[in-house]
C-alpha positions as semicolon CSV with decimal commas, in nm:
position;residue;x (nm);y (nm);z (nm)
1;X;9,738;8,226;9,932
2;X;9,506;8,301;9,616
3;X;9,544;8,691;9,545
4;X;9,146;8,642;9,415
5;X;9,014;8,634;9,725
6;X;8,845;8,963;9,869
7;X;8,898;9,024;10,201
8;X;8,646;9,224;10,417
9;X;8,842;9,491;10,554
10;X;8,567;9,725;10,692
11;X;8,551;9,742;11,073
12;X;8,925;9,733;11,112
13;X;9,004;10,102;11,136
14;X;9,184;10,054;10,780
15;X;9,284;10,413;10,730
16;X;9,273;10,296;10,312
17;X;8,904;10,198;10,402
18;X;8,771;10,421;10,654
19;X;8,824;10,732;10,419
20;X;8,464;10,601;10,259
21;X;8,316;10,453;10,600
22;X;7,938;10,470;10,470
23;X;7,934;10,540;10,097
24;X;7,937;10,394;9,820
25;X;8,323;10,448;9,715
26;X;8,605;10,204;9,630
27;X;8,925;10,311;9,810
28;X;9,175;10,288;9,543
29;X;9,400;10,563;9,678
30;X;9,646;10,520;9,933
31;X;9,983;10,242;9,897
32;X;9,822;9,993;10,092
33;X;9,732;9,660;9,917
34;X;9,453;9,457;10,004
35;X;9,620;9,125;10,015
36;X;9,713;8,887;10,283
37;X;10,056;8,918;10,420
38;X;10,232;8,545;10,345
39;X;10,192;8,286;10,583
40;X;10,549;8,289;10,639
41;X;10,531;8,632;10,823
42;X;10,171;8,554;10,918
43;X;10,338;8,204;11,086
44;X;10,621;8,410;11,252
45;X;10,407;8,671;11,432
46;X;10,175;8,415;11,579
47;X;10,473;8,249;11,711
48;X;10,635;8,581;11,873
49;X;10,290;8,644;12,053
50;X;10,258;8,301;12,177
51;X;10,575;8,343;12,323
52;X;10,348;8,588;12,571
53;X;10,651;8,865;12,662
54;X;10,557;9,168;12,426
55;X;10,891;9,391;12,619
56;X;11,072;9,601;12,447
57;X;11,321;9,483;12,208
58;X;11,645;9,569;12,026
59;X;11,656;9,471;11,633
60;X;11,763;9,071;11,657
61;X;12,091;9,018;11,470
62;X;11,917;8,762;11,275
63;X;11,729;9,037;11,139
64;X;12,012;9,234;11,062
65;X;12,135;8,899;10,848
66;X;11,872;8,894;10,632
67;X;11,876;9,218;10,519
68;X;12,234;9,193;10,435
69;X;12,166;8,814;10,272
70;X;11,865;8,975;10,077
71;X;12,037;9,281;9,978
72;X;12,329;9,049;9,814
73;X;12,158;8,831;9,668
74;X;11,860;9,061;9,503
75;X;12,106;9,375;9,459
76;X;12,453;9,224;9,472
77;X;12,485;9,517;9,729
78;X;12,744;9,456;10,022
79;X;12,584;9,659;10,331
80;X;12,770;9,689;10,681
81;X;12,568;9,567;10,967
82;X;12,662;9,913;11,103
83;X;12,551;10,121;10,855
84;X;12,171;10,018;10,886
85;X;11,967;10,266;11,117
86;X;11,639;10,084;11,214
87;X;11,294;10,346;11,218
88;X;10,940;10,306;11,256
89;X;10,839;10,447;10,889
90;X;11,006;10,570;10,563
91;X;10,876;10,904;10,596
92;X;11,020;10,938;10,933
93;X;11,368;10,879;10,726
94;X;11,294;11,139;10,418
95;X;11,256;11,408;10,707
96;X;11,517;11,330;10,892
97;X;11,804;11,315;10,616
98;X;11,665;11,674;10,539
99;X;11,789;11,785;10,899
100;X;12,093;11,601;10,819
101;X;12,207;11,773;10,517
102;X;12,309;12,099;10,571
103;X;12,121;12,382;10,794
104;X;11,860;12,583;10,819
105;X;11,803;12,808;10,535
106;X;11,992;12,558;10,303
107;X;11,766;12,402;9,981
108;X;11,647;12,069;9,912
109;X;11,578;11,958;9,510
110;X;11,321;11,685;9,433
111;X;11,154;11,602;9,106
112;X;10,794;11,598;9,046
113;X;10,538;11,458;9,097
114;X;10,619;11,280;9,376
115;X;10,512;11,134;9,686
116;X;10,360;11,375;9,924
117;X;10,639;11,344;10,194
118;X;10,912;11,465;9,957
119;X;10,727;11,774;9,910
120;X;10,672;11,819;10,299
121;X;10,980;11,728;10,435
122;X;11,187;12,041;10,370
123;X;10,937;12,281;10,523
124;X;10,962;12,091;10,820
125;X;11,281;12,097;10,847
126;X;11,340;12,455;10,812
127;X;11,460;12,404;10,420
128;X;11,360;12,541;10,126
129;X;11,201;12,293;9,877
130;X;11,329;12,350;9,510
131;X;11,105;12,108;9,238
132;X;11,174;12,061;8,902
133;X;10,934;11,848;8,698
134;X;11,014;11,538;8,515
135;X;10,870;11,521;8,144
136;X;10,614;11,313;7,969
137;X;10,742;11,136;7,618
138;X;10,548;11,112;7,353
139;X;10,510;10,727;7,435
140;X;10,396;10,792;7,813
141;X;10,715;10,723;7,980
142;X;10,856;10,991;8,211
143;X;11,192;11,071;8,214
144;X;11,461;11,358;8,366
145;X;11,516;11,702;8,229
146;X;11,908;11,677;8,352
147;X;11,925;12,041;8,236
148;X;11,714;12,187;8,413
149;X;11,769;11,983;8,686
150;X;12,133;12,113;8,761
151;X;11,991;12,495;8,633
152;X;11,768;12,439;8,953
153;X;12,084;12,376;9,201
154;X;12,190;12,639;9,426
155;X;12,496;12,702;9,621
156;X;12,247;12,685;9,943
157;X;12,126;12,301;9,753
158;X;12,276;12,031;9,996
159;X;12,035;11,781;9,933
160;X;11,870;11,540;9,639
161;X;11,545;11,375;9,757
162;X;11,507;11,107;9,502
163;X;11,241;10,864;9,439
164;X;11,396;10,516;9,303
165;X;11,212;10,329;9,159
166;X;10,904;10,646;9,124
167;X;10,601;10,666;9,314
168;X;10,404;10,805;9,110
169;X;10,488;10,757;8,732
170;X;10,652;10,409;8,828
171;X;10,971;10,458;8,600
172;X;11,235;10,209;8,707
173;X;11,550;10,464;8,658
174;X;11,795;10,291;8,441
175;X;12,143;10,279;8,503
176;X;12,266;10,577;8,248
177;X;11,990;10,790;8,428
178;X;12,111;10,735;8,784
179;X;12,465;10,812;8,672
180;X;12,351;11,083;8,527
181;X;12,205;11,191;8,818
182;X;12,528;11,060;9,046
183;X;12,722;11,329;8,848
184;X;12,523;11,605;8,901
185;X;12,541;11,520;9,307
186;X;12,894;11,492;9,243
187;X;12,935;11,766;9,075
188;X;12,746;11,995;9,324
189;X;12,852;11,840;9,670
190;X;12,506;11,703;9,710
191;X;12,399;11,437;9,966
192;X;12,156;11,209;9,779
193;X;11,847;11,045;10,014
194;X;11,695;10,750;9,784
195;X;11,372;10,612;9,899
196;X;11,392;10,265;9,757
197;X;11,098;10,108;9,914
198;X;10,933;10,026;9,571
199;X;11,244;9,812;9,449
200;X;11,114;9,505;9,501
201;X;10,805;9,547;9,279
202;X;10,890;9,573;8,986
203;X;10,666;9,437;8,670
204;X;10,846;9,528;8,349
205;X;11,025;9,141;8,232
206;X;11,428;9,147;8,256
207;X;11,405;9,469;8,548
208;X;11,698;9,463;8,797
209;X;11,644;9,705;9,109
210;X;12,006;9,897;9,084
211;X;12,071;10,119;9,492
212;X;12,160;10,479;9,400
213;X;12,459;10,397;9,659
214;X;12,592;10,087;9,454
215;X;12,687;10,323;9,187
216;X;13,039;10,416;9,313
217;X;13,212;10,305;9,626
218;X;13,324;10,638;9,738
219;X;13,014;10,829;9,636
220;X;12,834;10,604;9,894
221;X;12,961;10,815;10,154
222;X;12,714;11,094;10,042
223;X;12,442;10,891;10,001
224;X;12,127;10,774;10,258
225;X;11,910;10,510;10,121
226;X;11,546;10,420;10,279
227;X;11,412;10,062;10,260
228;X;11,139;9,888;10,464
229;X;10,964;9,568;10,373
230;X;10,564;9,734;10,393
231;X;10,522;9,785;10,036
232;X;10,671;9,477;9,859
233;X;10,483;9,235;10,154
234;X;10,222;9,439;10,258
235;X;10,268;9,535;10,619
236;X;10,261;9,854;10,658
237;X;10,036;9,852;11,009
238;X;10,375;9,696;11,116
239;X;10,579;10,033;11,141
240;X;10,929;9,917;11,045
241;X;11,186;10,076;10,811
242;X;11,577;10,125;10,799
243;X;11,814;10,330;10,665
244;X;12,189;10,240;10,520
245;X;12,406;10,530;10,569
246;X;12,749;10,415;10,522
247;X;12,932;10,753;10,626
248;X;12,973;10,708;10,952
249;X;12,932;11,132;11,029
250;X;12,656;11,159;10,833
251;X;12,523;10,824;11,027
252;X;12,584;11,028;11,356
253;X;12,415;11,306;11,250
254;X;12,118;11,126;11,137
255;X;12,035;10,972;11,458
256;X;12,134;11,291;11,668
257;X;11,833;11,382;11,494
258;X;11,605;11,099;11,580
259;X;11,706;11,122;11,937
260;X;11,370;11,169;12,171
261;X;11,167;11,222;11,884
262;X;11,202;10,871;11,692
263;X;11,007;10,597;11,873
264;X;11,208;10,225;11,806
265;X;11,009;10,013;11,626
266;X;10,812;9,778;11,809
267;X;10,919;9,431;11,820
268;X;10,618;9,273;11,594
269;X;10,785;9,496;11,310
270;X;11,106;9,342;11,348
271;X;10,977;9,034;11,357
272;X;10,771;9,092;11,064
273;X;11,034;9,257;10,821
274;X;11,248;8,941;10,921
275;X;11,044;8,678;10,789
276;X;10,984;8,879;10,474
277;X;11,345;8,886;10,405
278;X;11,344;8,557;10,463
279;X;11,080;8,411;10,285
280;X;11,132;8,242;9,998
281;X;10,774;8,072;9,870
282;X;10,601;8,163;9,629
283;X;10,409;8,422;9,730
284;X;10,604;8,729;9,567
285;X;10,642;8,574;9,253
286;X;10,239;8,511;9,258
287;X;10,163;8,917;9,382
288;X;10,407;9,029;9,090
289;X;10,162;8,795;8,850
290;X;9,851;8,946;9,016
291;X;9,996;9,288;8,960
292;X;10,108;9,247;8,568
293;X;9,736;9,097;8,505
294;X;9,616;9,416;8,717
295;X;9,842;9,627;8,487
296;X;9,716;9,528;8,186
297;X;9,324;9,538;8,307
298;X;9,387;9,933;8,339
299;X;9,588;9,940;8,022
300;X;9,291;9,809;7,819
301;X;8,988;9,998;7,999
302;X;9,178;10,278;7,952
303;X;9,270;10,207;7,553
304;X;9,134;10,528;7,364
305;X;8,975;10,713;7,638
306;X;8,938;11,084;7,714
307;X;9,247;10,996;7,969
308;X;9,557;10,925;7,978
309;X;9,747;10,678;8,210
310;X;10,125;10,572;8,244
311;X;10,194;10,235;8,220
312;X;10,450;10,209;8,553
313;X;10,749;9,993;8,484
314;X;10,749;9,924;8,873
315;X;10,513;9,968;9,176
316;X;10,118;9,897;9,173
317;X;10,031;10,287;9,143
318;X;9,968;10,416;8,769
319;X;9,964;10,773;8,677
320;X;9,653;10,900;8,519
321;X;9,640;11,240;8,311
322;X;9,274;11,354;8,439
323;X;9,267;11,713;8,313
324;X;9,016;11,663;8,029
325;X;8,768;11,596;8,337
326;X;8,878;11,875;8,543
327;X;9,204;12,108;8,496
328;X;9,275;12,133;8,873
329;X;9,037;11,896;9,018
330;X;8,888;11,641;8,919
331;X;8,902;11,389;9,218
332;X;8,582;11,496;9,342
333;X;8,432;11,384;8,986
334;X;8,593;11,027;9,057
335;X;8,417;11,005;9,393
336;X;8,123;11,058;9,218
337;X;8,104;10,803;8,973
338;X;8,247;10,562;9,317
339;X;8,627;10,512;9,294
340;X;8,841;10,706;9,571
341;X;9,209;10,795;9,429
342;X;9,498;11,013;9,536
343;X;9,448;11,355;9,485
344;X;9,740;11,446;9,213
345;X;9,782;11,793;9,380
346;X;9,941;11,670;9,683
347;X;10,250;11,487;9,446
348;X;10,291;11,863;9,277
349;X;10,053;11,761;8,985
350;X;9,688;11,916;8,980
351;X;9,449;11,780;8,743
352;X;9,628;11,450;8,759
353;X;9,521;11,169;8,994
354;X;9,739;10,818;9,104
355;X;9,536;10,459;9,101
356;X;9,660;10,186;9,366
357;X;9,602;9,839;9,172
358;X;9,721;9,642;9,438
359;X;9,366;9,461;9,517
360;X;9,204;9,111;9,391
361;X;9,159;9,181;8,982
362;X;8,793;9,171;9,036
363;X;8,766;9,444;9,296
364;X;8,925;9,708;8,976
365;X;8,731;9,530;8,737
366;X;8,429;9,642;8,944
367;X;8,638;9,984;8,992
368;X;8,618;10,026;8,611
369;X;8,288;9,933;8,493
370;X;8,196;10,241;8,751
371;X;8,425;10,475;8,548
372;X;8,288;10,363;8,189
373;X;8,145;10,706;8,132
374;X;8,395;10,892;8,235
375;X;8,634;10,696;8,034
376;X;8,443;10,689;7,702
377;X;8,471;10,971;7,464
């Protein structure tokens, strides 16, 4: 697999793509990378389809293994095969774990920005959304105003939406900061929902992905944590997630929710997400590579410009401060000049907009000689 090589993705009803179907436009915007799945998942669906029987299918205990192999050996995490709740998405899991926690009329806290979903979910579960932002340092990194965090929390606050590691300011929360956090949730009887799917991808040296729910033992029992394998291998089109709830009420509550409204997954994302877990090549050590050298190429077009952008310790979305162009909105202005990005409005943040890096180095090289004059002074 060479991560150089541009592939043609027009004409495939690429939802990343077909945004721009007939201009001029990059899509840089949504978390979808424009790389080739490996050949070890690649080599295990074409084997499931020439098997010929597409029927329905349970997940495959083998499947169930490798998470549980992967999880130990990349997190040192013991999971339960029993407390792993298979879905067809991640955001499928952030709103149901808001119908799990609590009732109607109770509150949900999140910090922001933040993905899109975490800002939706409440609402449609009948909950009020409480936001408190997270704060810039003066050297770009982004960090948690614990104070106002827990000033936020009401008695009606049942749940913590958190984003671990961050999409989008790509901080990598340390272990001091997720204690902190753990003791707050503690403190307040709050059920915390981490949406972990960025853990594998992270691109600061020495980085260790740390679950919220390997904290404590017993605090476990409050705790839902979201994982699926479509970020870190690139399968999203796949449709396959999980959950580890380890409380086995909470568990039981959470799929009383699902039930005849959450579809299973189909049997080409199970088979998918195993071979993921199972693969061992090279091929995520190469993508990580291909992301650092992606990293940096933003760092340096953006060295002394009229904007800002955080340099994310994890994920292949960076954060750009784009309020010099535009106070509230200044995507438009990017379209213009021939790069589409992610609105920063919808993650809580107007004025602000999120680059996905995740393509062949010379597709954002290309992406950046279009924004030269909006990034010189």
């Amino acid at each position: 697999m060479s991560f150089d090589n541009i592939i043609d993705r027009s004409g495939t009803a690429s939802v990343k793509w077909d945004k721009y179907r007939g201009q001029d436009v990059l899509p840089l915007w949504v978390a979808d990378m424009d790389f080739a799945a490996p050949d070890s998942v690649l080599a295990a669906l074409h084997q499931r389809i020439d098997h010929g029987v597409l029927g329905y299918t349970n997940p495959p205990d083998s499947l169930v293994e490798a998470v549980q192999q992967y999880a130990r050996r990349h997190y040192q995490w013991e999971i339960a095969a029993d407390w792993i709740v298979w879905l067809p998405g991640l955001v499928q899991g952030l709103n149901l774990a808001c119908r799990a926690a609590g009732q109607a009329g109770d509150a949900v806290i999140t910090a922001t920005p933040v993905y899109p979903p975490f800002l939706r979910a409440p609402s449609l579960s009948s909950r009020e959304l409480i936001t408190v932002p997270l704060v810039e340092g003066q050297d770009g990194r982004w960090e948690w105003d614990f104070a106002a965090f827990e000033a936020a929390i009401t008695p009606q606050t049942k749940l913590l939406l958190l984003c671990h590691p961050h999409n989008p300011v790509g901080r990598a929360w340390n272990r001091d900061e997720l204690n902190t956090l753990l003791g707050i949730a503690r403190k307040h009887k709050l059920i915390v929902c981490s949406d972990e799917i960025h853990c594998d991808l992270l691109l600061d040296e020495g980085l260790t992905h740390l679950p919220f729910a390997a904290l404590d033992a017993e605090f476990a029992q409050q705790t839902i944590t979201l994982y699926a394998p479509s970020k870190t291998w690139n399968l999203p089109g796949l449709g396959c997630a999980f959950a580890v709830i380890p409380n086995p009420a909470l568990r039981a509550r959470f799929r009383r929710e699902m039930a005849g409204l959450v579809p299973s997954v189909n049997l080409l994302g199970y088979i998918g997400a195993e071979a993921a877990y199972r693969d061992e090549s090279t091929w995520h050590a190469e993508l990580i590579a291909t992301l650092r050298i992606n990293r940096q190429l933003l760092a340096d077009a953006f060295a002394g410009s009229r904007l800002r952008i955080t340099f994310p310790e994890a994920t292949y979305l960076a954060w750009i401060d784009a309020r010099d162009i535009h106070p509230t909105n200044p995507l438009p202005i990017f379209e213009a000049h021939g790069v589409g990005l992610s609105d920063g409005a919808d993650f809580g943040f107007p004025g602000w907009v999120r680059i996905n890096f995740g393509c062949p180095s010379a597709t954002l090289q290309q992406a950046m000689q279009r924004l030269t004059p909006l990034l010189s002074r």
